[in-house]
N, C-alpha and C positions, 0 to 999 in steps of 0.2 A: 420464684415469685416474679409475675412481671413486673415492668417498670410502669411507673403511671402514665408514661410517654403513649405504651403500649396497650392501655387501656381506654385510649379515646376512639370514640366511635364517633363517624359522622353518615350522620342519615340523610341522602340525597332524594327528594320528593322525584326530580326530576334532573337526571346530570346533563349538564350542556354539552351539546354535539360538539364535536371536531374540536375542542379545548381540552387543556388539565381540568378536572373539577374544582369545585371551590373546598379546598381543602382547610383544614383548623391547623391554622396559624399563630406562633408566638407575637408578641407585642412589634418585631420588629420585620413580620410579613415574611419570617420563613417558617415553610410547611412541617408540621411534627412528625419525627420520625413513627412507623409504628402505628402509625391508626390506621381502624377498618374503614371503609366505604362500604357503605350499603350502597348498593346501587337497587334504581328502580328494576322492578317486577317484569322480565322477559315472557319471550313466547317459553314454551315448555322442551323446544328443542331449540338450540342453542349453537350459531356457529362464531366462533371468534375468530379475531382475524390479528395476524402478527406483523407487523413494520420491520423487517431487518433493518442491519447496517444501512445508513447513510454516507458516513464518514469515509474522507478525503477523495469524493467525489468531486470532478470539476463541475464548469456549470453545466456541462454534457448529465450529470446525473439528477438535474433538476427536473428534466423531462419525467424520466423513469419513473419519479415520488411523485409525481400529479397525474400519467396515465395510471397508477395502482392506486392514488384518490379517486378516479373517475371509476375505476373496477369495484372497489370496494364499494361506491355508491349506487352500485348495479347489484352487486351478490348482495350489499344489505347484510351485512354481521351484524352481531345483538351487540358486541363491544371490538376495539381496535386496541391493541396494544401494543409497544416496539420491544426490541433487545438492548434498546440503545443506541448511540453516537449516533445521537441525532444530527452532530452540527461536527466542523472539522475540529473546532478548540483548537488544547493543544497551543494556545497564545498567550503574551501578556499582555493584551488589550482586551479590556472588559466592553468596550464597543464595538469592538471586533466581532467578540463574543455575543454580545446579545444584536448584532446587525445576523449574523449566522443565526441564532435564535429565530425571529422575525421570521426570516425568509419559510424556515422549518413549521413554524405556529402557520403564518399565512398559507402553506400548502393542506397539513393536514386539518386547519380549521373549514376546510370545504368539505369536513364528514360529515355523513349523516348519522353516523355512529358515535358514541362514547367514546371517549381517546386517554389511554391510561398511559402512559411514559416509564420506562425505566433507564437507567443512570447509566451512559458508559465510560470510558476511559479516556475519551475523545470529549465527554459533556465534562469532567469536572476537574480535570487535571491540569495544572497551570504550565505554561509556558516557560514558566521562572525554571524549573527543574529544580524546586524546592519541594523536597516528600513532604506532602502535607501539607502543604501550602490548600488552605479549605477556601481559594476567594472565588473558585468557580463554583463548590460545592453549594457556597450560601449561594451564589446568583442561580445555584439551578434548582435551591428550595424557593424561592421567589417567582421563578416562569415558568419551571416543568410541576413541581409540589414533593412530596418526600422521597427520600433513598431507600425506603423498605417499608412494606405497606401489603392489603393484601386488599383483595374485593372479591365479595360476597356475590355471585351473580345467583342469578334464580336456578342454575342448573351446575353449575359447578364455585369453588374457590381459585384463585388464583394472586398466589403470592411472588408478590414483587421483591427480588433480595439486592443488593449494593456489593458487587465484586470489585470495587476499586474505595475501598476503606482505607489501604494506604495511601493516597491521593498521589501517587509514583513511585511510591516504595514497592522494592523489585518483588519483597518475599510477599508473597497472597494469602490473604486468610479473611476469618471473617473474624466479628471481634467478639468477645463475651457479651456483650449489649443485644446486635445483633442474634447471636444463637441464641439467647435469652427468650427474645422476641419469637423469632421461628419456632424453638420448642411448641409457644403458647400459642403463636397461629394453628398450627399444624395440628393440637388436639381440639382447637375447635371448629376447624375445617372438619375434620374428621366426626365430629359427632354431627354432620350435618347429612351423614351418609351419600353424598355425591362426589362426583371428579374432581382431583384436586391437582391442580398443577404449579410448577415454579417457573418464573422467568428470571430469566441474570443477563448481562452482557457477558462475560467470562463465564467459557466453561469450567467451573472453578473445579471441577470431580480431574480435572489434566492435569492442577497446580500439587505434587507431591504435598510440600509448604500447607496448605488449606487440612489436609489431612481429611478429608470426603469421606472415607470407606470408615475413619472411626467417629468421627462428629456427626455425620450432617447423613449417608446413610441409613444406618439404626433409625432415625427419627424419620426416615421419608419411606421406608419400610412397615414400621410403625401405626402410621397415620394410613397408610394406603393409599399414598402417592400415587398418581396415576404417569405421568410423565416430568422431565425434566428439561428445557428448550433454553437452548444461550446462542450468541453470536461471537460477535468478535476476528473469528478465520476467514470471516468474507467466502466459506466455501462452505455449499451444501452438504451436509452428511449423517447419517443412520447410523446410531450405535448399537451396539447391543444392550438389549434389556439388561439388567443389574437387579436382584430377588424385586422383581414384577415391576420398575421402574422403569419405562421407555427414556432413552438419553436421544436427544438432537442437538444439531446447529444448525443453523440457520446462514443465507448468503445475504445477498445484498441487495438494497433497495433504494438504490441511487450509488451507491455506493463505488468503490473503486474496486477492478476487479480486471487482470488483464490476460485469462485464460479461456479453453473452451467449456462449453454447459457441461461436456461428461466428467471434465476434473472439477465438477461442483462451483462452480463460479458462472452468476447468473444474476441477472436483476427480478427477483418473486415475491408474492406474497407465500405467508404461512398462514395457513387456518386448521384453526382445532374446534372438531365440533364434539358436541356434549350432548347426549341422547338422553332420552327419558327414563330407559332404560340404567341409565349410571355408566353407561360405556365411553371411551371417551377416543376419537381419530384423528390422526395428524396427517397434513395434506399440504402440496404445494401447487401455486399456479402462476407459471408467466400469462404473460396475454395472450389468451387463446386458445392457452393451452393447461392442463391439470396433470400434473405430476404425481404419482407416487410417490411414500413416502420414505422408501429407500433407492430414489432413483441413483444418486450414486453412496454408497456406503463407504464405513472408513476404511476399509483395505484395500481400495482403490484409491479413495486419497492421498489414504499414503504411499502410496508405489508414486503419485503426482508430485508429494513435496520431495519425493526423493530423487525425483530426475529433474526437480527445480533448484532446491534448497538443501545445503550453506551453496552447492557447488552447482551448474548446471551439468547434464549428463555429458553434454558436448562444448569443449573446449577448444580450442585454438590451440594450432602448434606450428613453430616458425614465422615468418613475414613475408607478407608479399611485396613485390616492387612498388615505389609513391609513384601513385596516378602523375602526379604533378612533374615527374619530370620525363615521362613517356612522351614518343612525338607521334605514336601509331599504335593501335589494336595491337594488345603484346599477349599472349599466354602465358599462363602459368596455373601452378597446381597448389591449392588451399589444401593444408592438411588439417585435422582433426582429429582428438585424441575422444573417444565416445568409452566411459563407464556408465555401464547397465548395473546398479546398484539393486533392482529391484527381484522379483520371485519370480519375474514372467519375461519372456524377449520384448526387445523393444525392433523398431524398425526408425533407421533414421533417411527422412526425406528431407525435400525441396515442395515435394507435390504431394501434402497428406488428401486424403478422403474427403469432404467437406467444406473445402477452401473454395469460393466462390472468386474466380480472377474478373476486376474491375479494373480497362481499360483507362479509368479516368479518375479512377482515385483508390484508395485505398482497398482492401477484399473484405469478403464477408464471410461465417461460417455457417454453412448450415446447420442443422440439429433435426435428426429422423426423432418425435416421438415413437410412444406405445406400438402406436397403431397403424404403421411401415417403415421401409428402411428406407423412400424413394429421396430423389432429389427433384429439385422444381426442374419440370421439362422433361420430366419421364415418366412413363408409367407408374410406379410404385408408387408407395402411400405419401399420401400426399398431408397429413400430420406432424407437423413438423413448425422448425420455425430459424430466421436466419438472426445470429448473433453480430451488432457493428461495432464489436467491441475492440477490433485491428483497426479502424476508422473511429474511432475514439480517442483512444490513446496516440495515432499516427501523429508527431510535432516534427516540424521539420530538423530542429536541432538535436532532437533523443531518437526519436522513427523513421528517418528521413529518406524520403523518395529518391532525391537527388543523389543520397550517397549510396540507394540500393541500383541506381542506374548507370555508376562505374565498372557496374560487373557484367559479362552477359554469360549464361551461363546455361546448356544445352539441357531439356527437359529430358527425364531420366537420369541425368549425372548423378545424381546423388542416391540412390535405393541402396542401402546398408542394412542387413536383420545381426541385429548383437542376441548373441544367449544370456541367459539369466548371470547374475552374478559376473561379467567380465568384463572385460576390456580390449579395446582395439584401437588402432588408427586408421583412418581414413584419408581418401585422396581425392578430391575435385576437382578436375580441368575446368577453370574458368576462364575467362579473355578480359583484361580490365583495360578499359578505356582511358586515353587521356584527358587529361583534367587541367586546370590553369586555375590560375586564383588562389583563395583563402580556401581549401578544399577538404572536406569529410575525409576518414574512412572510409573504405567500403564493407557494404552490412550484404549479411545473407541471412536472408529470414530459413532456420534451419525448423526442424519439426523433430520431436520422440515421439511414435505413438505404440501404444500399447492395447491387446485386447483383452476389456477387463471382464470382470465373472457375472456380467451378461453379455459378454459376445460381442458389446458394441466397439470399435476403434474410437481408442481417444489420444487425439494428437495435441502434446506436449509444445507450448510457441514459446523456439527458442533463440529469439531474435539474437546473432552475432556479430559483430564489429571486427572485420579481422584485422590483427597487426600488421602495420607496414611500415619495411625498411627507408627509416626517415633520419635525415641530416640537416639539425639547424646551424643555417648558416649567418652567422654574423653577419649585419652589416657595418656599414662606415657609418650611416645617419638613419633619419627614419626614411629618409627616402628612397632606401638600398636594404634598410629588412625588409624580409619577407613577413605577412601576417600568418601566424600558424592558428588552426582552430584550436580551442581545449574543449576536448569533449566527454560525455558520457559513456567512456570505454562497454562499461556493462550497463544493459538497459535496468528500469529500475522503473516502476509506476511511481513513484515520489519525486521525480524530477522534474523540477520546476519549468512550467513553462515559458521557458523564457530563450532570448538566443544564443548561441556560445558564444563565450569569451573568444577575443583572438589576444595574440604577444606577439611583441619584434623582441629581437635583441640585437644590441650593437655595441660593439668596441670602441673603447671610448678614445677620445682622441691621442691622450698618453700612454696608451696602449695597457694600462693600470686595472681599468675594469669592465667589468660586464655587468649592460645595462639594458632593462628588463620594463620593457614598456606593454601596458597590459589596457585592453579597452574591453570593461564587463557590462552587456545591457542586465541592469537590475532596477526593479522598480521599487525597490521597500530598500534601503543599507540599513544593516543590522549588525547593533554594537552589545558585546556581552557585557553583563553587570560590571565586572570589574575585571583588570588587567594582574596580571603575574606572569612570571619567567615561564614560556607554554612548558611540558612533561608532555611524555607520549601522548597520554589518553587526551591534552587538549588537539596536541597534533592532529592526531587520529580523528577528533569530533568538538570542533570548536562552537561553541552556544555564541556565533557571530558569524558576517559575512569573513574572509578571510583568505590570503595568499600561503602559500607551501614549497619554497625553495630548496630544493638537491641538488646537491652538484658532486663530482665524484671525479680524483683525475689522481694518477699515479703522485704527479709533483704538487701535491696538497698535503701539507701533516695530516689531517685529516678530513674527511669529505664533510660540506656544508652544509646545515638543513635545518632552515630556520622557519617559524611560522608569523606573519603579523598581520594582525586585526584593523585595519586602516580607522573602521569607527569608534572603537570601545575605548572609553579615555587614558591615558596614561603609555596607552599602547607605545612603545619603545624598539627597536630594528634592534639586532646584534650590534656590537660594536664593529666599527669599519664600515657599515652596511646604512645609504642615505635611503631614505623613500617620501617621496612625495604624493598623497593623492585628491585629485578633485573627486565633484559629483556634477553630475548634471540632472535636475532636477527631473525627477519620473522617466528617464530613459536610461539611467546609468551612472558607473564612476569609472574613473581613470586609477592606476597606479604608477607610479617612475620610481624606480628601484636601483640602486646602482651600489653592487657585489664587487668588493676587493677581490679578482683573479686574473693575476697578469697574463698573457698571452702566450706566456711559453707553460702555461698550467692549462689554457681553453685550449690549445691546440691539442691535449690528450683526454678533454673534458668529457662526462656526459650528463646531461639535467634532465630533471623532472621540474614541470609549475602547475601545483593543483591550487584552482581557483573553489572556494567554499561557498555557498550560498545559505543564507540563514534565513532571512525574512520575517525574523523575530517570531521563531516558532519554536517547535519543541524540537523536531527535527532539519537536520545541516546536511546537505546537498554536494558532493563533488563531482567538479571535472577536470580531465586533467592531460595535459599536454601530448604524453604516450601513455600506453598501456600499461596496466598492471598496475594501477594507482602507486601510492608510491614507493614500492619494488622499481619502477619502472624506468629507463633512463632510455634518451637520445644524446648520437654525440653530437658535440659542437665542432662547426669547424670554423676556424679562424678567417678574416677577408683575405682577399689574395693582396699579395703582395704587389703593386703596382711597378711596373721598371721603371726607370728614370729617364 
C-alpha cells in the first residue's frame, strides 16, 4: 500500500521555465517525497534533455553549463532534467552551500524549458562526515524540491529515484519507503502505455549492497521500462540491455573530468526522445557535434580505469639526478616499469595521435567524429572537435610547465608497444637541465593508448613526476636552509589550487634538534571537530588542514611519525616535540616545529613532511616532501662542520 506521502499529486497549469516547480510542501517549506507532477500538455513527439554531472568543476566549468543553456535554448526540449551534483557540497557551510546553489539556479534558470532536478552525492551529503547527517538534504528539499518523485509528461513517465539515502553511509541501497514508492510509480506509469524511464545519480545496478537484479529489476521488467540513465563516473558509457532495459551513464556538464573523449570524459548533453510511436532514443551532443549512443561502451571503459586506477599503467623506477645541484645539461636515462593489465596492447608514447603542440601554453586534443578521421589542416573529415581539457587542469603547482621544462627530451624517445596482459621496463634518454632555487620535479607528460572495438586510438594522460635523488641539507639558521618544494608526487584532479608548500630545516644551536620551518599558501585553515591521539586511518586522512613527520635513522629506538592539526582545538605535538603556528590572513600559515634528534641520529637520518590540505570539505589533499607519500624518505645531512 502506498504511503500517503506518495499519493499526492500536483497539477501544474503551467510549470515555470528554467526553475524547480512549485512543488507541495510541508509546513516548514520542504518538498514531499513521492509526488506526481503533472506537467503541462506537450507536442506529441517529445525530446528531453539531460544535465550531467556538474560537480567539482572549477570556475573553468561554468562556461561549459551556459554554452549547453544556450544549446538547449536552440534544440528546444519539451523538458530538462539532471543526474545530479549540481553543486560541489561535500561542505559544512550551509552558505557555502546554497552561494554553490545560486550560481547553479542562476545558469539553468535562463531555460526555456521545464527544469526537473535530481539528488546527488555532491547535493546532499554533509561535510561533517557524519552518515546521515540530513542538513543538506532538507536544504535541497527547500531549493531543488523532493528526492524521489516522478513526472507525467504527455509522451512518456520519468521517474526520479534518491541513490544517496545513506547521506555517506558506504553500503548503498534504497530504503523500504522508497521501493514502496517505486513499486506504485511503476504500475501506474505503465498503465499509461508509454515510455518509461528512471534517472538516479548512482548507478545503483554496480552497488552489489542495493541488490538490483533481485529488488528493483523484476519491477522495471514488469512495467516495461524503457531505459535506465545515472551519472556519477564523470565517463560516458553504454551498457548492455538487461531483459529489454537499456542501462547508461552519463559525463559531465561542467563537471571535472581530466581524460580524452574516446575514455568517455567529455562535457555533453544527453537527450532522450520519446516518439509517438511509444519508442523511446538515447543520444548525446557536445557543441556541434551529435554523438551516438554507444560512442564509447563499458569494455572500453574499462580497459581506461585499468591503465588509470588503483595503479597507473606506467610507473617510475629509480631517481634521477636534483636539477638543483647540476651546473650543465647532464644525461641521463628515466626508467619505467609499464603493466598492460588490460585484453588488448597498449602502446606507450610521448607523442600520442591527437595532441595538438601549443607553443604558448598548454596542448589541445583533437577528437575525429563519425564522419572522418582527419585533423584540422588536412584533408580528412573535417567533423570533429578539440578537447582544452590539458589547459584546464594545467596549474602551475600540480601541471607545471616549468617543472616539464627541466627535461629535454628527443621526439621518438619514447614509442614502447606492451602485449596484453604483461609487463616491461623501459628506458628514456633524457637531458635535464639545471635549475637553482625552490625547484619542482621533473614531470613527463607520458601517454597509454589503446585501440578500442571501433578502431579508434585512445590515448590514456599519464602525467608523471619523476623521482629524483635528493639530500636535505640542514642548515645553521634560516638564512643557510634551503627552501624545498612539497609537492604533488601523483597528479590527482582534486588538488587544490593553490601553491606548494616549501620547508627549511636546521640544526639547532645545541645540536639537540631538528627544526622544521614550513611556509603553506592556504586560503581557508581547516580545523577538525575534535582532537584525539591521530591512529593510522586519521594519519592516512585527516578531516583538517594538517602536517605529517617521519623520520627513520639506525641510532633511534624507534623511527618517528607524528601527525598535528595546527587549527583543530586541543590539538597536542608528541611529547618532546614544540610547534608553533601563525596565519596570515587569506594567503597562508606558518608552522615551527622543533623534533628531539641529536646529530649523531640526523647524520644517518631520513624524513618525510606531508603537508594536508582540508578547506573544510569532505575531501583532504596531500603533498609531500619526496616521493611515495609516506613510504617515502630523503636523507638528511648534517651542516658541515666549520674548522677553527
Amino acid at each position: 500500500m502506498l504511503s500517503a506521502a506518495a499519493l499526492i499529486v500536483l497539477t501544474l497549469a503551467t510549470t515555470s521555465a528554467g526553475a524547480p516547480p512549485h512543488f507541495q510542501a510541508d509546513g516548514n517549506g520542504r518538498a514531499t517525497d513521492g509526488q506526481v507532477v503533472k506537467d503541462g500538455a506537450r507536442p506529441r513527439v517529445q525530446r528531453i534533455a539531460i544535465l550531467p554531472d556538474r560537480t567539482t568543476g572549477r570556475a573553468w566549468g561554468i562556461p561549459y553549463l551556459l554554452a549547453a543553456v544556450e544549446d538547449l535554448n536552440i534544440v528546444r526540449p519539451d523538458a530538462v532534467f539532471t543526474v545530479g551534483d549540481m553543486v560541489q557540497g561535500y561542505t559544512r557551510s550551509t552558505s557555502l552551500w546554497n552561494t554553490e546553489v545560486d550560481e547553479y539556479l542562476g545558469a539553468v534558470g535562463k531555460l526555456s524549458a521545464a527544469f526537473y532536478p535530481t539528488a546527488g552525492n555532491h547535493d546532499v551529503i554533509s561535510g561533517t562526515r557524519t552518515a546521515g547527517d540530513a542538513t543538506f538534504a532538507e536544504q535541497y528539499r527547500q531549493r531543488f524540491g523532493p528526492v524521489w518523485y516522478s513526472v507525467e509528461l504527455d509522451l512518456a513517465t520519468v521517474l526520479v529515484l534518491f541513490s544517496d539515502e545513506g547521506l555517506g553511509d558506504s553500503k548503498m541501497g534504497f530504503s523500504d519507503a522508497q521501493m514502496t514508492w517505486l513499486s506504485g510509480a511503476l504500475q501506474s506509469a505503465s498503465k499509461r502505455n508509454q515510455p518509461i524511464f528512471l534517472l538516479m545519480h548512482r548507478p545503483m545496478w554496480r552497488y552489489p549492497s542495493v541488490k538490483w537484479n533481485d529488488r528493483v529489476q523484476p519491477l522495471l521488467e514488469k512495467a516495461g521500462v524503457d531505459a535506465v540513465i545515472a551519472g556519477h563516473f564523470h565517463a560516458l558509457q553504454r551498457e548492455a540491455d538487461v531483459g529489454g532495459v537499456q542501462y547508461h551513464i552519463v559525463g559531465t556538464c561542467g563537471g571535472m573530468i581530466d581524460q580524452h573523449p574516446l575514455a568517455g570524459q567529455m562535457q555533453h548533453l544527453t537527450f532522450v526522445d520519446c516518439t509517438s510511436e511509444g519508442a523511446l532514443r538515447v543520444w548525446h551532443q557536445p557543441v556541434g557535434l551529435v554523438l551516438p549512443e554507444d560512442f564509447v561502451i563499458r569494455a572500453d571503459q574499462d580497459r581506461v580505469y585499468a591503465l588509470r586506477d588503483p595503479v597507473p599503467a606506467v610507473r617510475t623506477d629509480g631517481k634521477l639526478p636534483d636539477p638543483s645541484t647540476l651546473t650543465a645539461p647532464t644525461e641521463a636515462v628515466a626508467r619505467f616499469v609499464v603493466k598492460n593489465p588490460i585484453d588488448v596492447p597498449i602502446h606507450v608514447t610521448l607523442d600520442p595521435p591527437g595532441v595538438l603542440r601549443n607553443a604558448n601554453g598548454p596542448s589541445v586534443w583533437w577528437t575525429a567524429g563519425r564522419a572522418g578521421q582527419g585533423t584540422p589542416g588536412t584533408t580528412g573529415g573535417a567533423n570533429g572537435w578539440t578537447s582544452h581539457t590539458l589547459a584546464d587542469v594545467d596549474y602551475a603547482s600540480t601541471m607545471a610547465t616549468n617543472a616539464r621544462s627541466m627535461l629535454r627530451v628527443a621526439s621518438g624517445a619514447c614509442e614502447h608497444d606492451v602485449p596484453a596482459k604483461s609487463e616491461v621496463t623501459i628506458e628514456v634518454p633524457v637531458t635535464l637541465m639545471p635549475q637553482s632555487g625552490t625547484i619542482l620535479a621533473p614531470q613527463l607528460d607520458m601517454y597509454a593508448t589503446f585501440v578500442d572495438s571501433k578502431g579508434r586510438t585512445v590515448p590514456i594522460y599519464l602525467p608523471t613526476r619523476l623521482p629524483i635523488d635528493r639530500t636535505v641539507q640542514l642548515g645553521t639558521d634560516g638564512a643557510s636552509a634551503v627552501s624545498l618544494p612539497v609537492l604533488a608526487w601523483n597528479y590527482s584532479p582534486y588538488d587544490t589550487r593553490e601553491e606548494n608548500p616549501t620547508v627549511q630545516f636546521t640544526r639547532s644551536a645545541d645540536g639537540k634538534k631538528l627544526i622544521i620551518d614550513a611556509l603553506v599558501p592556504d586560503q581557508l585553515q581547516a580545523a577538525a571537530p575534535s582532537w584525539s591521539a591521530p591512529d593510522a586511518k586519521r594519519k592516512n586522512d585527516p578531516h583538517a588542514d594538517a602536517i605529517r613527520v617521519l623520520i627513520e635513522s639506525p641510532a633511534l629506538a624507534a623511527p618517528i611519525d607524528f601527525l598535528v592539526e595546527p587549527f583543530t582545538t586541543g590539538c597536542t605535538a608528541p611529547d618532546g616535540v614544540a610547534m608553533k603556528c601563525q596565519t596570515s590572513a587569506g594567503t597562508g600559515w606558518t608552522a615551527h616545529i622543533e623534533v628531539p634528534l641529536p646529530a649523531s641520529a640526523g647524520a644517518m637520518a631520513a624524513i618525510q613532511v606531508g603537508i594536508a590540505d582540508n578547506d573544510d570539505t569532505f575531501h583532504t589533499q596531500w603533498r609531500w616532501l619526496a616521493p611515495a607519500a609516506a613510504a617515502g624518505r630523503w636523507r638528511l645531512a648534517e651542516p658541515a662542520v666549520r674548522s677553527k
